[in-house]
N, C-alpha and C positions, 0 to 999 in steps of 0.2 A: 772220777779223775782227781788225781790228786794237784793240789794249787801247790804252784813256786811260792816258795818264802818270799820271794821278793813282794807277791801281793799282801804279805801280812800288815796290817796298821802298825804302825810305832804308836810303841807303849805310852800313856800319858806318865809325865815327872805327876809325883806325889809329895806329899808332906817330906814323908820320912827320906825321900831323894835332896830334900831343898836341905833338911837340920843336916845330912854325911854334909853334903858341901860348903855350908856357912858354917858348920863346924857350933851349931846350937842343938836345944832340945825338939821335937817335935812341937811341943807347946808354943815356944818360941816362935816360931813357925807361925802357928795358928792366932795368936796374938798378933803378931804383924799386919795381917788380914781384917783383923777386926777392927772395928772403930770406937774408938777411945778405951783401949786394953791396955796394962801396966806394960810396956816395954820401951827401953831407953833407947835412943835415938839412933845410937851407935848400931843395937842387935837387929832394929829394922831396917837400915841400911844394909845390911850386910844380908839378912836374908831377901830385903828387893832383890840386891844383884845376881846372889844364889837364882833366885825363882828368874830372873828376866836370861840367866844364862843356859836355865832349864826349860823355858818356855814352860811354868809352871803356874796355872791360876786356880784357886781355891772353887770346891764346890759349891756357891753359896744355897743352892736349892736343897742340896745333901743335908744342908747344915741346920739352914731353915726348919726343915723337917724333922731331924733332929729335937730340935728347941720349939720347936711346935710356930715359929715366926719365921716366914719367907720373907717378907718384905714384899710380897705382889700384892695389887690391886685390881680385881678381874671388872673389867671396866663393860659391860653390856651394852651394844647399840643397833642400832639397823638404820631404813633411812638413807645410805651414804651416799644418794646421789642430792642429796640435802647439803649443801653450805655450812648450815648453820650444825650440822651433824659433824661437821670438819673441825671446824671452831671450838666446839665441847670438846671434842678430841685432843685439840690441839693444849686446849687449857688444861686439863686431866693429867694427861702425859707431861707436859712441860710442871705443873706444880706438884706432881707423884715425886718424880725424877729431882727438885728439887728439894723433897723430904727425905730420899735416899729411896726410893722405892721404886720399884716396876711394875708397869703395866702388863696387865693380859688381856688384850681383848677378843672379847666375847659375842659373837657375828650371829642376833638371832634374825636375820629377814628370812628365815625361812622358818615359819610353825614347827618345821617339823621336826629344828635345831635344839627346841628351848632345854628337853631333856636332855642328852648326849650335853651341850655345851656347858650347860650349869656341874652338873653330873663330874667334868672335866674340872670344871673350877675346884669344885670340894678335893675332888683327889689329888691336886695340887694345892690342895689346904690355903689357897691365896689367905691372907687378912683381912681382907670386907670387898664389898662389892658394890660400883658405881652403877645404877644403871639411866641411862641414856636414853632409855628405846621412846618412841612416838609413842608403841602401842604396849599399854600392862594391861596384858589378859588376864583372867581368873585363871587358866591353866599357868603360864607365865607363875603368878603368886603362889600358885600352888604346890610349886614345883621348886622355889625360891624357898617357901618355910621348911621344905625340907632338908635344907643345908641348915639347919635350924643353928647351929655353931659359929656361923659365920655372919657379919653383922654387912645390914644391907643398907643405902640410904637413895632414894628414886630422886634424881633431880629433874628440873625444868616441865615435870606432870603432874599432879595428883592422882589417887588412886581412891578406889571405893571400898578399902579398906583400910579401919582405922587404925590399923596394931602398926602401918608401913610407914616407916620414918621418911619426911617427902623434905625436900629443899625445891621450893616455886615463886618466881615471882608473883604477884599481887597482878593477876590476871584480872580481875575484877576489877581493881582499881584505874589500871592500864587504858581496860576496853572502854570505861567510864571517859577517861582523857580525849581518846581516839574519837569514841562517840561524839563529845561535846564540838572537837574539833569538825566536825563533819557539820554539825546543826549550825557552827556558827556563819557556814560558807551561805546558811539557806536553801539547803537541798531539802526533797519534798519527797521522795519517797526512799527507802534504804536496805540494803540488802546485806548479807553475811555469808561468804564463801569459806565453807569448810573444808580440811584434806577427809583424813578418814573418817569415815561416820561411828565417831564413838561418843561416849556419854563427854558432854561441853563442859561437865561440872569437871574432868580431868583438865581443864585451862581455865574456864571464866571468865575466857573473854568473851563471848559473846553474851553471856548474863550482864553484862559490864557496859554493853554497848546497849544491848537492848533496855536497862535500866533507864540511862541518859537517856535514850532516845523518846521512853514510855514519862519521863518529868518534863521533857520538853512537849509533849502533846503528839508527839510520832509516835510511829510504831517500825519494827522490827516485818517489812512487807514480804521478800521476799529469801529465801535459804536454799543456797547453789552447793549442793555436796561432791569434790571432784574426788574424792576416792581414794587419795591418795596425795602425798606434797609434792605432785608432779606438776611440772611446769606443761609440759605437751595435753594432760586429763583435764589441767586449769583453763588451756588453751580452749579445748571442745566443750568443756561444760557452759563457758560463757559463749563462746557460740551458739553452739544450742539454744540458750537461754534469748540472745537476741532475734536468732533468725524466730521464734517461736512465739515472742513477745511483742504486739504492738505496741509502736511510739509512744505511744496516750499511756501504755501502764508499764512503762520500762522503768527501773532501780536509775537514781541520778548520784548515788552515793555507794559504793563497795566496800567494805570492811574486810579482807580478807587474813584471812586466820593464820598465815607466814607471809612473806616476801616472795617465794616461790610460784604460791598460787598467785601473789597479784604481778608476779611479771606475766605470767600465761594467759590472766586477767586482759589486762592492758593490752596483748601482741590482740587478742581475737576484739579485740574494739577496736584497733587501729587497722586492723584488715577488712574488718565488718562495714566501716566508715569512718573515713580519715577525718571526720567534722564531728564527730562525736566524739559527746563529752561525758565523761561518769568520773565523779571524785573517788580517787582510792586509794588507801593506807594499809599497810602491811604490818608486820611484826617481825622481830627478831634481828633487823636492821642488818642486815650481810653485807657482804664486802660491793657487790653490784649495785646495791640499793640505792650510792650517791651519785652513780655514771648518768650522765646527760640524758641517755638512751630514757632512763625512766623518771629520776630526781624523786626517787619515794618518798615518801614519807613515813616513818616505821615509828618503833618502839625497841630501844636496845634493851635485851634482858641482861645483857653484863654478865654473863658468862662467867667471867673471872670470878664476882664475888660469889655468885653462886654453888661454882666447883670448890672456889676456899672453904667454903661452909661446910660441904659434904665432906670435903677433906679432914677438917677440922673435927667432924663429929665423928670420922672414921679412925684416926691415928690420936687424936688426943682425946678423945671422949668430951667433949667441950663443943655446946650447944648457944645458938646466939638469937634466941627468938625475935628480938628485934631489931637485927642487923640491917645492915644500911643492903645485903643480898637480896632483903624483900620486894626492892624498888629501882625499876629498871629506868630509861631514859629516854625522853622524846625526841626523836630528831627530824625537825620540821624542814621541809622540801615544796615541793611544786604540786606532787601529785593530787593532792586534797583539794587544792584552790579552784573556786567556782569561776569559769572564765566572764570579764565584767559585760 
């Protein structure tokens, strides 16, 4: 069947439509577009108007490609029902955008994505790549060297391999803080809530915590792994754990490994028994974290300085080994406190 004309697309205006009408060269043209290229004030004026009365905007992915320089940033995350996966986000995008650059992001919560999405990335020749994700697998890395062209920098994890340029807070240092904070309340026995059961050395906080606790003459008693940074998995694991656990050898102290797991924490102790008490601290300090409902206690990892870092090692090659990105911040609350 043959299609009416009328369904045909209108033509995009091109270069060479915008120089007939401003009465310039192509060049002209193409310098106007760019940023910081010789043209006088007068010949960009004139082809704006040209282009805004052609509805004409420049390729720049075309162009990119060309020049072997897009200006994207393929940004890898999963997690997104994470807060603090919002937050990265949100600082990525907003400090990319203010270097002149765009985001692509890159959605691996599904294993089965990590090929095909990275795969996308290179063939869009992006400029480097942030990743975000919770979880770096060995397929994951594996799969990442092989954009071997493209330069990577893993933030807010470590990795167990040493060739992978990583930007992380001083997990160690943190868990140490939290810990000490805990022993000073005079809790006597102490627990550590994990999300995914992956190697601890990827954060260090709990080496961090178990440290303090193993100088002060405690020990590190009991390890609740929910599976996942789900608040509803954090919710059953600590259930679990009490309805299963007599009085006499319950945890009076919870370390939990995000903010996430100690709100779900928190809801199955207050459903379990409104009298019960177990000190707990979080990490990552989210936007919920200071509402009445819980008054956490966390540790901000600063985000911001941390994306600047990765930014910074990705567009200017400029590395800041001991930037103030290493050390995040304590933000002291209610939840820790031993009731008197």
């Amino acid at each position: 069947m043959k299609k009416n004309n009328d369904d045909k697309k209108p033509q995009k205006a091109t270069a060479d439509d915008v120089a007939r009408l401003a009465d310039v060269s192509k060049w002209t043209v193409l310098r106007a577009f760019k940023t910081g290229a010789s043209i006088s004030p007068e010949a960009r004026e004139k082809v704006m108007a040209a282009a805004n009365t052609l509805g004409f905007r420049p390729n720049l992915l075309a162009r990119g490609l060309k020049q072997s320089k897009t200006n994207i940033i393929g940004i890898v995350a999963d997690e997104f029902s994470n807060p603090h996966t919002l937050r990265m986000l949100k600082e990525a995008t907003q400090q990319l955008n203010e270097r002149g650059y765009m985001s692509l992001l890159l959605n691996i919560e599904s294993a089965e994505n990590y090929q095909s999405v990275l795969q996308m990335a290179g063939q869009l020749q992006v400029d480097g790549i942030i990743y975000l994700a919770t979880i770096v697998s060995d397929e994951l890395l594996v799969i990442a060297k092989s954009l071997h062209h493209i330069r990577a920098v893993h933030v807010f994890r470590n990795t167990d391999t040493a060739d992978v340029e990583v930007v992380n807070v001083d997990g160690f240092a943190a868990g140490q803080t939290l810990g000490q904070l805990l022993l000073d309340q005079g809790y006597q026995r102490y627990g550590y809530m994990k999300g995914p059961d992956t190697a601890s050395s990827h954060l260090l906080r709990m080496e961090g915590y178990a440290t303090s606790l193993d100088r002060a003459g405690q020990s590190l008693d009991t390890l609740l792994i929910a599976g996942s940074y789900d608040r509803d998995l954090a919710y059953r694991t600590m259930r679990d754990y009490l309805r299963s656990t007599p009085p006499s050898a319950r945890i009076d102290a919870l370390f939990c490994e995000n903010d996430v797991l100690a709100f779900g924490a928190i809801e199955a102790m207050r459903d379990f028994d409104p009298q019960l008490h177990i000190g707990v601290v979080g990490f990552d300090d989210i936007d919920e974290a200071h509402a009445s409902t819980w008054q956490l206690t966390s540790w901000d990892q600063r985000a911001d300085r941390q994306i600047a870092e990765a930014i910074s090692r990705l567009l200017d090659n400029e590395t800041h080994e001991e930037g103030d990105w290493k050390y995040g911040e304590l933000r002291l609350r209610q939840s820790h406190i031993k009731p008197a």
